[in-house]
C-alpha positions as CSV (number, residue, x, y, z in Angstrom):
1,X,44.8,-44.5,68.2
2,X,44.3,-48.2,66.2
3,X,40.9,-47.1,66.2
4,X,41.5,-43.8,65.0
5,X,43.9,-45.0,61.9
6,X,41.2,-47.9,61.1
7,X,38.6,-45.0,60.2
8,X,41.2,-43.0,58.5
9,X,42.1,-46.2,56.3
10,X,38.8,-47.1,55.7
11,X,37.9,-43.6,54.6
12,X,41.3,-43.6,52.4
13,X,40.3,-46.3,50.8
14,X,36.4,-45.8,49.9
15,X,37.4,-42.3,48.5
16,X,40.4,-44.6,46.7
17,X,38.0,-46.4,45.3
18,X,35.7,-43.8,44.3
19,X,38.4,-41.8,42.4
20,X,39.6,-44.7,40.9
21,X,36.3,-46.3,39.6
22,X,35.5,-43.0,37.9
23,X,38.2,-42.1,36.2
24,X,38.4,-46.3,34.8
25,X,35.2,-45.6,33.0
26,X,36.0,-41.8,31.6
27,X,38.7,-43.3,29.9
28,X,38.7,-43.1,26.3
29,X,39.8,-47.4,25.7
30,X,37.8,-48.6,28.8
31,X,34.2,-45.9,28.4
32,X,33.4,-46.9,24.4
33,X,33.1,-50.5,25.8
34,X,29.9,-49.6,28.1
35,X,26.5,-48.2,27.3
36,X,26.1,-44.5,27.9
37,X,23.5,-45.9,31.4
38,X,26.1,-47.7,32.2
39,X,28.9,-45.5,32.7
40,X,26.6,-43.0,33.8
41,X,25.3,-45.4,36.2
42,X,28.9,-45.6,37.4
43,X,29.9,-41.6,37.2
44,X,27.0,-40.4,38.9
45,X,27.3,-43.2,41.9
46,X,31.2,-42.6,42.6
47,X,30.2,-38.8,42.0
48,X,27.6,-39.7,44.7
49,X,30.2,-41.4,46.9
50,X,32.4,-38.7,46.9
51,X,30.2,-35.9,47.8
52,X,29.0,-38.1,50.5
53,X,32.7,-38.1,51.8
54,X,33.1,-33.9,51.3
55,X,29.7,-33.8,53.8
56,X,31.1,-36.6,56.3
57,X,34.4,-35.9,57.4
58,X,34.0,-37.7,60.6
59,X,31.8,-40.9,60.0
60,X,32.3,-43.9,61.3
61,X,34.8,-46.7,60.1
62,X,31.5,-49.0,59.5
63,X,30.0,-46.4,57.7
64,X,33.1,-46.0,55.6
65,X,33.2,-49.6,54.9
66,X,29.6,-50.1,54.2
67,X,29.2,-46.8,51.8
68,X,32.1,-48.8,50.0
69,X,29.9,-51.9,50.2
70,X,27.4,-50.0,48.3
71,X,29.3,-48.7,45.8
72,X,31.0,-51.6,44.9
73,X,27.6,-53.7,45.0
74,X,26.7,-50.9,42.0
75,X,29.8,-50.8,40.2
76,X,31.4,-54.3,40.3
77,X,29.3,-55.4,38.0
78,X,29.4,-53.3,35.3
79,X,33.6,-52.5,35.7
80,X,33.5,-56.7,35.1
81,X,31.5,-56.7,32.2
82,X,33.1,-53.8,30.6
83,X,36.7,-55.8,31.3
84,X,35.3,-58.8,29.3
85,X,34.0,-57.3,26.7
86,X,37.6,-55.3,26.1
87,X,39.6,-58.3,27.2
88,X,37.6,-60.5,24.6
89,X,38.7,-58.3,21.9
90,X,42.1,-56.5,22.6
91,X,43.8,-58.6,25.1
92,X,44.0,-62.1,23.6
93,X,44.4,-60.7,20.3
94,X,47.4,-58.7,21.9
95,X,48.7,-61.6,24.2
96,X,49.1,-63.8,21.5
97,X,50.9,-61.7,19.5
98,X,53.2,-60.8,22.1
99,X,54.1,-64.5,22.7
100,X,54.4,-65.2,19.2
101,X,57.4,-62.0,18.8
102,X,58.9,-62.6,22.2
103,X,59.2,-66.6,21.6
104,X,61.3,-66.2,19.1
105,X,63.7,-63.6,20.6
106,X,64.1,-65.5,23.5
107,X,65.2,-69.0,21.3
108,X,67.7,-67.0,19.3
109,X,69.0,-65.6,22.4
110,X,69.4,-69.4,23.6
């Protein structure tokens, strides 16, 4: 049975991943900050991933874990460079005016 639920989890959590990681880059604020091979790159391996998981209903919870492996060897990379480049522009720009319209809320409340 723990054996059993370990494979379940680990296939829960590579198609998670794979669902997840495509629809980050298909959306409208995350895709225009990577390069059309990029997200494509990134589509067509979770794509990949999934269909994988339609044809291998039973695999094993190493297999699970190492198809993830894969897929996060591919995508990692680019999901972190896509995150700096929009962090780099829209957060800190967006953090700092937060703090400067909460701070002063907060010291009239005081």
């Amino acid at each position: 049975d723990r054996r059993q639920k370990e494979r379940v989890d680990a296939r829960n959590e590579f198609e998670n991943y794979a669902f997840s990681i495509k629809n980050t880059v298909n959306e409208a604020s995350c895709s225009s900050s990577l390069s059309g091979e990029d997200k494509e790159k990134v589509v067509q391996s979770a794509q990949d991933a999934i269909s994988w998981l339609d044809s291998n209903h039973e695999a094993s919870t190493e297999e699970y874990k190492g198809r993830m492996s894969e897929l996060q060897s591919v995508c990692n990379p680019i999901i972190q460079k896509m995150y700096q480049q929009t962090s780099g522009s829209g957060d800190g720009g967006s953090a700092g005016a937060q703090g400067s319209s909460a701070g002063p809320k907060v010291e009239g409340v005081d």
